[in-house]
DODO-850065 format. One record per residue: x, y, z of N, C-alpha, C, CB in turn; residue in one letter. Coordinates in steps of 0.001 Angstrom, whole numbers, plus 500000, padded with zeros to 6 digits. Glycine has a CB too. Layout:
<recs>
XYZXYZXYZXYZA...
</recs>
This chain:
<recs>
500820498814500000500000500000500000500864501248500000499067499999501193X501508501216499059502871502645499193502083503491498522504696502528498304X502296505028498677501394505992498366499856506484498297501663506031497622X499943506265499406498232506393499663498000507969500199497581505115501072X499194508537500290498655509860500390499526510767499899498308510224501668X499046511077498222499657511883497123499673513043497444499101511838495919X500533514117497167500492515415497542499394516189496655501903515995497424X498534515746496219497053516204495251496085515640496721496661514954493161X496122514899497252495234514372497603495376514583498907495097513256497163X496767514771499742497178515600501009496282517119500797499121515861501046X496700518045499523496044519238499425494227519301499639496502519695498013X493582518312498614492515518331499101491853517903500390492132517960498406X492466516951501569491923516521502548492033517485503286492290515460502983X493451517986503776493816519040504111492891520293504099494776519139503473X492553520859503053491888521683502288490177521918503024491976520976500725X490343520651502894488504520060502959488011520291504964488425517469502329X488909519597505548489364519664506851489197520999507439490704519264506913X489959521978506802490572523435507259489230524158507303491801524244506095X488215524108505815487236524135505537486186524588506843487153522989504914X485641522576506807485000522747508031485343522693509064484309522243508181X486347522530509517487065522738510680487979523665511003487567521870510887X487755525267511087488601526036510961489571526524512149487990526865510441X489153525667513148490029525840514489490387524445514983489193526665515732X490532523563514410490608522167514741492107522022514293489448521144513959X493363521579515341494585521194514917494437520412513773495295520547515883X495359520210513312495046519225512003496420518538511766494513520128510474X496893517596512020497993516575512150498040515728510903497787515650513413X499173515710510451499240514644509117500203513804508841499239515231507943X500357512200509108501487511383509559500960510660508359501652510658511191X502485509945507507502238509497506986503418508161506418501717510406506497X503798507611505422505169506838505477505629506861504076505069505252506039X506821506903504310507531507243502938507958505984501790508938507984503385X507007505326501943507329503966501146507324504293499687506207502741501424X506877505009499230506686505182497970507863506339497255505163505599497888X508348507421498538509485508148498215508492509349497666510675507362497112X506905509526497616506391510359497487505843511361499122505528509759496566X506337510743500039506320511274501519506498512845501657507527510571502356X507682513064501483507936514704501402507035515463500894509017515108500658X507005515328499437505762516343498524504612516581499389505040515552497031X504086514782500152503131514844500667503071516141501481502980513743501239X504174515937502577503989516542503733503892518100503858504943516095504456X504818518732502426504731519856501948503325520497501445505592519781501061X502679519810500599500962519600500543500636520016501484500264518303500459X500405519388502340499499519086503574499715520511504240500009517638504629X501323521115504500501613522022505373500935523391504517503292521997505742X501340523651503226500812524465502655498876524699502267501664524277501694X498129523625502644496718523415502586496641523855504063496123521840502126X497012524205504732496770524366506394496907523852507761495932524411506539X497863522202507233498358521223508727499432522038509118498991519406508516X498371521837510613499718522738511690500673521597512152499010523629513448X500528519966512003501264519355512243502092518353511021500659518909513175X502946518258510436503439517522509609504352516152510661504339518588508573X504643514965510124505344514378511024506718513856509778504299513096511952X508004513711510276508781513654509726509887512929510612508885514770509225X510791512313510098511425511722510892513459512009510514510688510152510741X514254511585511522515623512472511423516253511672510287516693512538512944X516866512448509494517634511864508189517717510186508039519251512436508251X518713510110508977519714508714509122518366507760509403521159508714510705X516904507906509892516076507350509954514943507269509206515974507480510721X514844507896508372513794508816507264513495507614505998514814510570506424X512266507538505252512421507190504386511833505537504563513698507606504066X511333505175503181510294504038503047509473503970504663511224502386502601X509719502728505174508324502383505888508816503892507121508141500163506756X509454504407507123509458505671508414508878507093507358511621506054509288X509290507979508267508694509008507631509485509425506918508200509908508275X509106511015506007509806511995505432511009512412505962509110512944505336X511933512655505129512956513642505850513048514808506623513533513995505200X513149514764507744513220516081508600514016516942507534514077515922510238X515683516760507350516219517465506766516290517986505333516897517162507076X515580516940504650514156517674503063513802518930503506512188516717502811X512705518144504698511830519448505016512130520646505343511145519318505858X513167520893506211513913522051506791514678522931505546515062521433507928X515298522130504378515484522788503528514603523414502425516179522269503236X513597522196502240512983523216501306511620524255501522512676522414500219X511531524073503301511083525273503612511525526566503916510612525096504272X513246526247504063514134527362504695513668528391503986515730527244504602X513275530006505115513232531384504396511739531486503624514592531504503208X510798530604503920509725530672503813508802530660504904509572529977503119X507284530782505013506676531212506248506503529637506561505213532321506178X506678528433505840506246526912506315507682526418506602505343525847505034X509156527313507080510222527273508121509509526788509025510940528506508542X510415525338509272510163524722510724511056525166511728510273523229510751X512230526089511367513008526691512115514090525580512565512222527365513180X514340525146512030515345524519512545516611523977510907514471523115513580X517751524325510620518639524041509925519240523091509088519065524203510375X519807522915508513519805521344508160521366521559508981519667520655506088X522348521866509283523188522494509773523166521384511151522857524131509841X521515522380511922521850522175513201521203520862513664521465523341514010X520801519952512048520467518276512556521760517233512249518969517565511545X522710518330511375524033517222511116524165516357512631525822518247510730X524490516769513482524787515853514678524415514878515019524658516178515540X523031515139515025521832514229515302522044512989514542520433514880514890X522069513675513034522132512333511869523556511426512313522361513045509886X524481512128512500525305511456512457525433510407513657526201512221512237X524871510843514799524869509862515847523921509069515425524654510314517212X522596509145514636521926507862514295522867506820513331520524508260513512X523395507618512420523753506804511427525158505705511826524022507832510210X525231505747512882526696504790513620526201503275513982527346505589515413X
</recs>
């Protein structure tokens, strides 16, 4: 079941959600089996999820989540900045990846 949640189809749930639910957190976890994970999560954040879930580099990817450090870059300097660097997860990755 890899890709069950396309970044077309993150936008509309998302979308639909925000809709009628305009004060309702809105959380969106999903798994990167398909390698379409990221787009997803980018979708989703830009349709209105205040929560994306993503997981640290060295752990990221097929049955886990999106890349934290994807995400951090290709939101850097935009208002969907998770604030955090790709810089300041090198460490992190690297202690997973041992």
């Amino acid at each position: 079941m890899a890709g069950l949640l396309k970044p077309r189809a993150a936008t509309m749930l998302v979308s639909a959600l925000r809709k009628e639910l305009p004060d309702m957190p809105i959380h969106v976890h999903t798994h990167d089996t398909a390698g379409s994970g990221l787009a997803s999560m980018l979708a989703a954040a830009e349709a209105g999820a205040d929560i994306v879930d993503v997981a640290i580099d060295a752990l990221s990817g097929l049955t886990s989540q999106p890349s934290m450090g994807a995400l951090a870059a290709v939101t850097q300097g935009t208002d969907l900045s998770i604030g955090v660097t790709v810089d300041a997860l090198e460490p992190l990755n690297a202690y997973w990846e041992q």
